[in-house]
C-alpha positions as CSV (number, residue, x, y, z in Angstrom):
1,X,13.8,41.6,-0.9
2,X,12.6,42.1,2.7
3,X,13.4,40.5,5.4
4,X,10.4,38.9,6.6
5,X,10.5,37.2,2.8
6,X,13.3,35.9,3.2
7,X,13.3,34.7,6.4
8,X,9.9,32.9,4.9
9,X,12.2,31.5,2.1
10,X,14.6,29.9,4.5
11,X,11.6,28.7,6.9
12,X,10.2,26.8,3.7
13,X,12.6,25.2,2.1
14,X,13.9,24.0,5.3
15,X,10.4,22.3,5.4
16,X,10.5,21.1,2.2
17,X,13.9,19.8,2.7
18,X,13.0,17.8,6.4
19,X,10.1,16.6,4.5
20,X,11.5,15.0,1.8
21,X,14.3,13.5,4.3
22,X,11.8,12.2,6.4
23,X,10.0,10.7,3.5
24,X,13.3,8.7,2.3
25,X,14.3,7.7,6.0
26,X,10.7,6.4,6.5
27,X,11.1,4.7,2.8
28,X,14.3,3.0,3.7
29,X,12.9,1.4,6.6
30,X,9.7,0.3,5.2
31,X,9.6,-3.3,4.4
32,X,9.4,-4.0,0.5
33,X,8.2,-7.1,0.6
34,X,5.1,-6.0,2.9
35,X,2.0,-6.0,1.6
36,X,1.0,-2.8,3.1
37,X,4.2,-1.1,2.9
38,X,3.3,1.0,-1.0
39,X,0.1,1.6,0.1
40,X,-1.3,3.5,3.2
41,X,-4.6,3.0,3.0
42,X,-4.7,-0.8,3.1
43,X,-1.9,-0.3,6.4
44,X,-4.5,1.8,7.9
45,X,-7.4,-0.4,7.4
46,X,-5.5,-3.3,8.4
47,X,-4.5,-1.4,11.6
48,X,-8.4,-0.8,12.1
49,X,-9.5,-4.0,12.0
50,X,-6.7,-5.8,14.4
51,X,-5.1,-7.9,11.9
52,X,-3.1,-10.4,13.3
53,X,0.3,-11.4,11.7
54,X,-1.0,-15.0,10.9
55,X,-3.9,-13.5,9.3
56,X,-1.9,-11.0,6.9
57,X,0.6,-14.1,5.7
58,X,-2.8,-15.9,4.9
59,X,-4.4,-12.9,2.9
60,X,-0.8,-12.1,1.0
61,X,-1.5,-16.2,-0.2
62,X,-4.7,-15.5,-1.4
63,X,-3.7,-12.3,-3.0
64,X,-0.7,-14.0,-4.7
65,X,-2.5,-16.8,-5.8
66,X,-5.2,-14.7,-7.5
67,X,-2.5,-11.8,-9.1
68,X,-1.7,-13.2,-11.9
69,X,-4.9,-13.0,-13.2
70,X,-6.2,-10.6,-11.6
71,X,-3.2,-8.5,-13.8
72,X,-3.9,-10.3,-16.9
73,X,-7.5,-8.8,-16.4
74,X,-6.8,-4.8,-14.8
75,X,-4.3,-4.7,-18.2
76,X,-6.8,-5.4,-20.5
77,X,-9.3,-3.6,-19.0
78,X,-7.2,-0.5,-19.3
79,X,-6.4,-1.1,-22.3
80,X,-10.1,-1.1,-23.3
81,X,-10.8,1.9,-21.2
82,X,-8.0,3.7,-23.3
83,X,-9.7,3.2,-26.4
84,X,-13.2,3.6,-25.3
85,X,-11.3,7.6,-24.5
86,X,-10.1,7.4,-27.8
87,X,-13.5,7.2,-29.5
88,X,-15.0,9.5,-27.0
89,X,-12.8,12.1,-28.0
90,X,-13.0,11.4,-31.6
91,X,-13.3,14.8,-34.0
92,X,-16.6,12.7,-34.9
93,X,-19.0,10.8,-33.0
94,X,-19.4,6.9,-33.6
95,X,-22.0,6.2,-31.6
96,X,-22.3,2.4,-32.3
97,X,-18.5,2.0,-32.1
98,X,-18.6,3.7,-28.6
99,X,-21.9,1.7,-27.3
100,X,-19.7,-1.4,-28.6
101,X,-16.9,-0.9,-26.6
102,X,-18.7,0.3,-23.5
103,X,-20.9,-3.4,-24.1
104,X,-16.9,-5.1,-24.4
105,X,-15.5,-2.9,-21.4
106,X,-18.8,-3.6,-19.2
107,X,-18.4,-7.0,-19.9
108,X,-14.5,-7.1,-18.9
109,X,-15.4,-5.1,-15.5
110,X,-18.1,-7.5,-14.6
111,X,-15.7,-10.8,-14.8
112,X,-13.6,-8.4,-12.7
113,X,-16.5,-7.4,-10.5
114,X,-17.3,-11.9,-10.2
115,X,-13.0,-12.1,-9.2
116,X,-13.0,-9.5,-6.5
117,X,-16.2,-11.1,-4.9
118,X,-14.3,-14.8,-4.9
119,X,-11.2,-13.3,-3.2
120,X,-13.1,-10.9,-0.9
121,X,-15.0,-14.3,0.0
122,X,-11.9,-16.0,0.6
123,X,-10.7,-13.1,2.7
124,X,-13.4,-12.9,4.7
125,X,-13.1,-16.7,5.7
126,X,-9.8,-15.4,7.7
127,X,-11.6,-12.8,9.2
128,X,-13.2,-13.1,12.6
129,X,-16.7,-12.0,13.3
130,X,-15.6,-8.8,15.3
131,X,-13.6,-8.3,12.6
132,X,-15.9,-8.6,9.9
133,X,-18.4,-6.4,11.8
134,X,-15.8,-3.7,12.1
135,X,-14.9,-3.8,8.3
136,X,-18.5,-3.6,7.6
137,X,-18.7,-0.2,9.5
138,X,-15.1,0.8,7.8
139,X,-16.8,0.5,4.6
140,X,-19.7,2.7,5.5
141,X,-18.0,5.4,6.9
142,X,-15.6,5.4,3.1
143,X,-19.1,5.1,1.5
144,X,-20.2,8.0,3.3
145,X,-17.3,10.1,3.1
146,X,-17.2,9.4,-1.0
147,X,-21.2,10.8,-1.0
148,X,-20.2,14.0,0.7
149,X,-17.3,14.4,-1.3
150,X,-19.5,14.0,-4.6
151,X,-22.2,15.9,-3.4
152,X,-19.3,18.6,-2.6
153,X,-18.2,18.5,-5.8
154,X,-21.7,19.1,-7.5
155,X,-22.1,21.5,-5.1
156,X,-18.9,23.4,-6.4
157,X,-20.6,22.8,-10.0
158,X,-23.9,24.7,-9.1
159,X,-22.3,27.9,-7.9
């Protein structure tokens, strides 16, 4: 083996190896109980908006109040999605057995679709109007990132 390959061997898995540390010493800091702290998206869009700590106890009580349904109804609609994949990759096509379950599953996501509106509503009562208008731009900037990353992904298709 030459030496410039192994000296590239040593230079990555020492890389990998302060990665990984630095990933369980940030872990074992983190704050379990923090609503943020499993997922950084919501940690940077709270960041974004200025959330205040008074504000993020009120939105972990609406959250909270809401989860356990709002995991009664994610299960089920997994469930459903997992057999809807089941009879789409059937040896033979059922067409009416897979337009029924779409009908069940649609129905399901639109109950979902009604929940998320009610709790976004409650949300946005904590929210001040800076901070609503600076969640409103948040969310156009995702949308438009998500169409370029489609249209990128099409794009990839056509070649």
């Amino acid at each position: 083996m030459k030496k410039s390959m192994k000296n590239f061997a040593l230079v990555a898995i020492t890389l990998a190896i302060f990665g990984v540390g630095f990933h369980h010493a940030y872990a074992a800091l983190s704050d379990e109980s923090s609503l943020t702290s499993m997922n950084p998206f919501l940690k940077r869009g709270y960041a974004g908006l200025g959330i205040s700590d008074i504000q993020m106890n009120a939105i972990k009580a609406v959250v909270k109040k809401n989860l356990p349904e709002l995991q009664t109804m994610t299960n089920q609609i997994i469930s459903e999605r997992r057999v809807l994949k089941s009879l789409i990759r059937a040896q033979s096509v059922n067409e009416d057995a897979i337009r029924a379950q779409v009908r069940k599953l649609a129905e399901m996501e639109a109950d979902m679709c009604v929940k998320r509106a009610v709790i976004g509503q409650e949300i946005r009562t904590i929210l001040t109007p800076e901070q609503l208008q600076k969640s409103a731009e948040m969310s156009r900037f995702r949308e438009r990132m998500m169409d370029r990353r489609i249209a990128r992904i099409f794009k990839w298709y056509e070649e």
